[in-house]
Every structure is written in structure tokens, then in C-alpha cells.
N, C-alpha and C positions, 0 to 999 in steps of 0.2 A: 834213691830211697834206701837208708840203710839196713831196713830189712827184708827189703824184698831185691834188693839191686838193680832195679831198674833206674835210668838216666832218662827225663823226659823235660818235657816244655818248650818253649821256643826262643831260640837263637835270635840274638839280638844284631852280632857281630860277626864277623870272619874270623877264623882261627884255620892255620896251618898244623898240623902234627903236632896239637900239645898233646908231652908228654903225661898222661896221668898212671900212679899207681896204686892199684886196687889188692884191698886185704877182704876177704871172708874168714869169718870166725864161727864154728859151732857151738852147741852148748857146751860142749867139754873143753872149754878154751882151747881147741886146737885151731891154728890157722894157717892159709894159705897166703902169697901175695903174686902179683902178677903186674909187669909197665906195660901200655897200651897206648895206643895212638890214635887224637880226634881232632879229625876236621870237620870244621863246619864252610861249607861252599855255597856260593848263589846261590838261589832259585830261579827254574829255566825263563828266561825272560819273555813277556806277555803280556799283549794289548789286552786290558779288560774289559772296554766301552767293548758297546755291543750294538748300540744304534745311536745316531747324534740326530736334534728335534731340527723338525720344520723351522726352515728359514720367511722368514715372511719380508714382503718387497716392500721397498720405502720402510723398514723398522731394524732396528741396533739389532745383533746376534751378537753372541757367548756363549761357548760350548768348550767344553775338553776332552781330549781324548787322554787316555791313561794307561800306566801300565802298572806292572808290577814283577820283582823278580831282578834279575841281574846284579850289578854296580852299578850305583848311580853316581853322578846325575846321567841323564836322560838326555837325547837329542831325537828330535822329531823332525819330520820331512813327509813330503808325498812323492811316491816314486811312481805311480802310474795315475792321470788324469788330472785335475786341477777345481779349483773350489770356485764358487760364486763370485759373478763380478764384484770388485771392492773388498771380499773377503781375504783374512790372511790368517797364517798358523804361525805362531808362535815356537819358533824352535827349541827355548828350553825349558816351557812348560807345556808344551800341547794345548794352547785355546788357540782356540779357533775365533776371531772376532772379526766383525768389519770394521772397518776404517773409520776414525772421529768424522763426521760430516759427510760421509760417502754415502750412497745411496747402492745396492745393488736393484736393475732396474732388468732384472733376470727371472726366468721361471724354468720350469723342469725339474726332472731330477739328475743330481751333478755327483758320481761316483769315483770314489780316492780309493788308491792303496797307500793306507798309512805304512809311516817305519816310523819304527821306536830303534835309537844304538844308544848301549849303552857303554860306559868309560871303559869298559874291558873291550868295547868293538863289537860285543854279539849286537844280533839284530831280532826283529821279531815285525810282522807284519800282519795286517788286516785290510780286511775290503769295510767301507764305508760310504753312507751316501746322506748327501743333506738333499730333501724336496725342499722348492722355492714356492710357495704358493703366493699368491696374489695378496696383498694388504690392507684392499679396498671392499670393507664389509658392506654388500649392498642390501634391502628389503625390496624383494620382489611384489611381495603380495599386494594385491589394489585394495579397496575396502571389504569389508564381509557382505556377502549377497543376504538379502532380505528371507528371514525366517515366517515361520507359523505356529501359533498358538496352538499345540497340540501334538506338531509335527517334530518328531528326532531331529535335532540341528546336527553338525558338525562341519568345523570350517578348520584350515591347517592356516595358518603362517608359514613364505619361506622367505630365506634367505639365503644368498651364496656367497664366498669367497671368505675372506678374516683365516681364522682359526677355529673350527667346531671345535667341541660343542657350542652351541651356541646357549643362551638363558632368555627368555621373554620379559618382557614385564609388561602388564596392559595397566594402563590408569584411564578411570572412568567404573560407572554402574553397567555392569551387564543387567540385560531382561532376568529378571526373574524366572530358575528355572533351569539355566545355564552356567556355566562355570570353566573358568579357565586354569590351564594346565602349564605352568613356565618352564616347564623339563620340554614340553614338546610343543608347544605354543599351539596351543590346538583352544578353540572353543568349541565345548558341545553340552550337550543337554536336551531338556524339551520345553520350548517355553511355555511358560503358563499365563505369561499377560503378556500383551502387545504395547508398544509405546509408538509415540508418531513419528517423523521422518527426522526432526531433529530434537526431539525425546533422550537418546543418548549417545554421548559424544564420547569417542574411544582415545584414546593415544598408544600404540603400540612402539614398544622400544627393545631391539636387538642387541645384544651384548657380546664378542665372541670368547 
């Protein structure tokens, strides 16, 4: 900025000792000059993932782990532990995928120390962990137990495994009175009329 002398913004490239030289001039045209020397160098290099998502079994994964900082390009490894069966990392981009057709048929949680090196050689490391959960979304719940005209209902829906959150969707006429909830799959209410035993027909359906 040439009238306040300041040099700012961000470096696109590397530079060694260029030579730059600088004049200041006051209002009485008098001036100074001075040569001066800038480098612009790396930035310290740095995994920036910070958590990689649930793996789910029997389903395709894609993940990356990333950095930023050094010379690049970039070469990735794991130096402490090892990833999900069928799973592999990609050493010069950091995904993390599994295999065309493979199946990891694994659960738990499976903890890495990534390495990022970059073309200068530095290194830079993190702990990471992918959970394997189960891929088989089940509905627990059996039918809804018989209400009363007058009486507070409330019934839950559950399910396990998939990926929560989960979403509901019920199809059919609820009683009159009653009303259902697709964040929490709940029916409640208080009915106000009765219907007979097969009066109405429900479908409930889980999404994860």
C-alpha cells in the first residue's frame, strides 16, 4: 500500500530472497530508499479432517482425509492400526473407499494414525477412527395396543441398527383425536371416537 507501506494478502507461490527495493517519499519531496529481502515459505503442514463418518456393513464407503500446508503433492499412509475389512486408502489423494464388489462384513470401532508427507519429506500425523455399524435397518415395534375414548394415548415406534436418525412415515386414518409425529414416530393424543377392530388399517414405514 503505497501510502501507508504496508505489504499484505496471501501468497500464492514460493519465493526465495527476492530482492525488493523500497522508497518512502514525504510531503517535501524528500526521500529515502532501502533493498530488502522476501521469502515466502510453506505453511507448517496439517491433517485438517477431524472425524471420518460411520462405515455401514454390506454398503459402498468414501471418505477423505485432508491436509493442508507443506509442498505438495501429498502422500498418505497409516502408520499405527489398520481400516475395515475391504477398505483401502488411497495414497495420493487420501480417500478412503472400499473395494468395487467387496463387502466389509466387520463392526466396531477401527482406529488409524494417519501420515500425510509431503514432496519436501515433512510429515504431519493424526489419530482417526471410522465406527462400522450394522446395515440392516430393523422395526422392532409389533402393533399399537388398543386405546380409549377419553383416555391420553401415547405409543413410540422403534427401530435399530441402519443409520439414525431415523424419519417415520405412517399411511392410514388414525382415530380421531390422535396424531402422529415423523421426527419421533410416536402416536399420541386422546381419542374422541372409537372405531372397530378392523376400522383402521395402519402401515408404518422406517427410513434411516
Amino acid at each position: 500500500n503505497s501510502s501507508t507501506g504496508v505489504i499484505s494478502g496471501t501468497p500464492t507461490t514460493l519465493v526465495s530472497n527476492l530482492s525488493l527495493t523500497f522508497q518512502v517519499t514525504d510531503s517535501a519531496s524528500h526521500s529515502a530508499t532501502k533493498t530488502l529481502t522476501l521469502s515466502i515459505v510453506p505453511a507448517n503442514l496439517t491433517i485438517t479432517t477431524t472425524s471420518l463418518p460411520d462405515g455401514v456393513v454390506n454398503k459402498p464407503y468414501s471418505a477423505f482425509v485432508q491436509a493442508v500446508g507443506g509442498t505438495g503433492p501429498y502422500t498418505w499412509s497409516i502408520i499405527v492400526g489398520k481400516l475395515p475389512g475391504f477398505y483401502n486408502l488411497n495414497p495420493s489423494t487420501g480417500e478412503i473407499h472400499s473395494d468395487s464388489g467387496a463387502i466389509c462384513v466387520c463392526d466396531g470401532n477401527f482406529q488409524m494414525t494417519f501420515q500425510v508427507t509431503d514432496s519436501a519429506n515433512h510429515t504431519a500425523t493424526k489419530v482417526l477412527s471410522i465406527n462400522m455399524v450394522s446395515g440392516e435397518l430393523v422395526l422392532l415395534t409389533p402393533a399399537p395396543p388398543t386405546g380409549s375414548v377419553g383416555v391420553p394415548y401415547s405409543f413410540s415406534f422403534q427401530a435399530q441398527q441402519g443409520q439414525p436418525p431415523y424419519t417415520w412415515t405412517l399411511s392410514g386414518l388414525l382415530p380421531s383425536g390422535l396424531t402422529f409425529n415423523s421426527t419421533a414416530g410416536t402416536i399420541s393424543g386422546t381419542p374422541t371416537a372409537g372405531t372397530s377392530p378392523l376400522g383402521n388399517h395402519l402401515k408404518i414405514t422406517v427410513t434411516d
